[in-house]
Phi, psi and omega in degrees: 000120178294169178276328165273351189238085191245124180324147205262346163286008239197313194266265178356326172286292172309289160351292182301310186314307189300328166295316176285350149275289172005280169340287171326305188287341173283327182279324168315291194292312169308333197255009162296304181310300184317306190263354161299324176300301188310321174312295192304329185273350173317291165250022164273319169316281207301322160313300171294334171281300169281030162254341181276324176302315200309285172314322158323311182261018183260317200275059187026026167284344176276000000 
């Protein structure tokens, strides 16, 4: 069997397989970003919560 001589369904299969991780490692990543952001917003959230409890329970809501 020569080294060149390969089906063009055979390369086309490789081609595809490699877009779709490719695809994968981008969607990996974006949802990495998403969640390093929520990290990073983590503690000004907890900070507004507890300044929103505080006020609740100075204004008798609590």
């Amino acid at each position: 069997m020569d080294r060149a001589n390969i089906d063009v369904d055979d390369l086309l299969k490789v081609i595809l397989g490699l877009v779709i991780v490719w695809l994968l490692v981008e969607i990996l990543g974006t949802v990495l970003d998403l969640t390093f952001a929520l990290l990073d917003a983590l503690p000004m959230l907890v900070a507004v919560a507890i300044v929103v409890l505080i006020a609740l329970r100075l204004a008798d809501r609590i």
